[in-house]
C-alpha positions in Angstrom: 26.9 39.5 99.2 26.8 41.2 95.9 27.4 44.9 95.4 25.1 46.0 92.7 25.8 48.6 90.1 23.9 50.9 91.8 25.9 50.4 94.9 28.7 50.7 92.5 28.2 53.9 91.5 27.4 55.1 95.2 30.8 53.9 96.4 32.6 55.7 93.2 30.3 59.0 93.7 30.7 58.9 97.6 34.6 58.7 96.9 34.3 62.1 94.5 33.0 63.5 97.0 35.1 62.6 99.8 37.8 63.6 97.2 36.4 67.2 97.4 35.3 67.2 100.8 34.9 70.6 102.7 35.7 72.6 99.1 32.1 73.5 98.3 29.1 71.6 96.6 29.5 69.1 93.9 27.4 69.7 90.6 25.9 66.5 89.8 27.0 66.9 86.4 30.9 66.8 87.6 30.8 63.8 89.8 28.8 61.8 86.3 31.1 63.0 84.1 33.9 62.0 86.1 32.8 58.6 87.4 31.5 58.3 84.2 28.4 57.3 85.9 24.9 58.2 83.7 23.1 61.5 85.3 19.4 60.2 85.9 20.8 56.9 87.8 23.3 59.4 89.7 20.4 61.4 91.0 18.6 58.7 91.9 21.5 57.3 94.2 22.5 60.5 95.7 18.5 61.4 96.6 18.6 57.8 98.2 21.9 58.7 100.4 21.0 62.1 100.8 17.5 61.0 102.5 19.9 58.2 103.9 21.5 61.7 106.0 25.0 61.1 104.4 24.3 63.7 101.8 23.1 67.2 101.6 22.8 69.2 98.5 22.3 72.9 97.7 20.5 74.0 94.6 21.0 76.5 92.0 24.1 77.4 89.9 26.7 77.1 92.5 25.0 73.8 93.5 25.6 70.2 94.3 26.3 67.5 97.2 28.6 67.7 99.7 29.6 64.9 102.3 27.3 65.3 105.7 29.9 63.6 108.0 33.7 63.4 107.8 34.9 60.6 104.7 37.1 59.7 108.0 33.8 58.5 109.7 32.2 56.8 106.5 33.0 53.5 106.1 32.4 51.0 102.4 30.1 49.3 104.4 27.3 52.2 105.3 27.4 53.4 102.2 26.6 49.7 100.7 24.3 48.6 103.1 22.4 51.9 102.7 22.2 51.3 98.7 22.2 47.2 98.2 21.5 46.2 102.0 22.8 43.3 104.2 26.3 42.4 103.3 25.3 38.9 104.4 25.5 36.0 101.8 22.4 34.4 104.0 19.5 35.8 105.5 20.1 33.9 108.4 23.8 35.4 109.4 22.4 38.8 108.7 23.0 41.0 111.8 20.7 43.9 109.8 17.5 41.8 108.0 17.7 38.6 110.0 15.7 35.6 108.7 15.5 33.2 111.0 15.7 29.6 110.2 14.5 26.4 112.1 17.9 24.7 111.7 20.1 27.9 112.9 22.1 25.9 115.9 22.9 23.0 113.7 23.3 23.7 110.4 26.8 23.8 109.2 25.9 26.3 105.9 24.7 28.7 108.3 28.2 28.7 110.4 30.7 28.7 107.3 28.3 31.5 105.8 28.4 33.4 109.4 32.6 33.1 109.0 31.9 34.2 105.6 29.7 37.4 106.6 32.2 38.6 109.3 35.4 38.6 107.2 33.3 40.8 105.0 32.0 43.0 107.4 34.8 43.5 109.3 37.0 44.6 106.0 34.0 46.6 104.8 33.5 48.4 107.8 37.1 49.3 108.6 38.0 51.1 105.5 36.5 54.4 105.2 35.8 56.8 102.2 39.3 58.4 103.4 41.2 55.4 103.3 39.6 55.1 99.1 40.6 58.5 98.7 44.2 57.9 99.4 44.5 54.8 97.6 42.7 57.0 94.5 45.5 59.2 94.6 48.9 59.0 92.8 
């Protein structure tokens, strides 16, 4: 697995916004400024998670993105699958875009890359966009 910068900039935007979570719409131009993140590539993302269903955004002046779900209930590894796909190293330990291989019940890659694939998603999917937030904090 390889998180992108794309799926970068997801995970640091998705963050803002679970920073500000239930106090109104984000302006797009806050969270790029913030994240440092450049505009255009920003609204490409949040379109993508926003037709995902994680986002929803308002327009006009008092505008922007807000969370869909609680950050409690959004974990790292929706938000990068979603954005750069399976967190599997191999197509053929991937629970989401399987590949299957003739050689799957002998082949020792496959079982140290399957080990591989669940320490990942296991970490990934237990730490939520809450538990960034509070590490964000001082």
């Amino acid at each position: 697995m390889r998180i992108s910068r794309k799926g970068e900039y997801a995970l640091r935007a998705m963050t803002y916004l679970a920073l500000n979570y239930r106090k109104g719409p984000v302006p797009i131009h806050e969270i790029s400024s913030r994240e440092k993140i450049p505009q255009k590539f920003l609204e490409q993302i949040l379109l993508q998670l926003k037709r995902r269903g994680m986002l929803e955004s308002k327009r006009g002046v008092r505008g922007g993105y807000t969370l869909l779900k609680d950050p409690r209930r959004v974990s790292l590894a929706q938000i990068i699958r979603e954005i750069d796909g399976p967190l599997a190293p191999l197509g053929c330990v991937s629970r989401w875009a399987h590949v299957r291989c003739p050689d799957e019940k002998k082949c020792g890659l496959r079982k140290v890359m399957l080990g591989v694939r669940n320490v990942v998603a296991e970490m990934l999917e237990g730490i939520t966009l809450d538990d960034a937030c509070k590490r964000s904090r001082p």
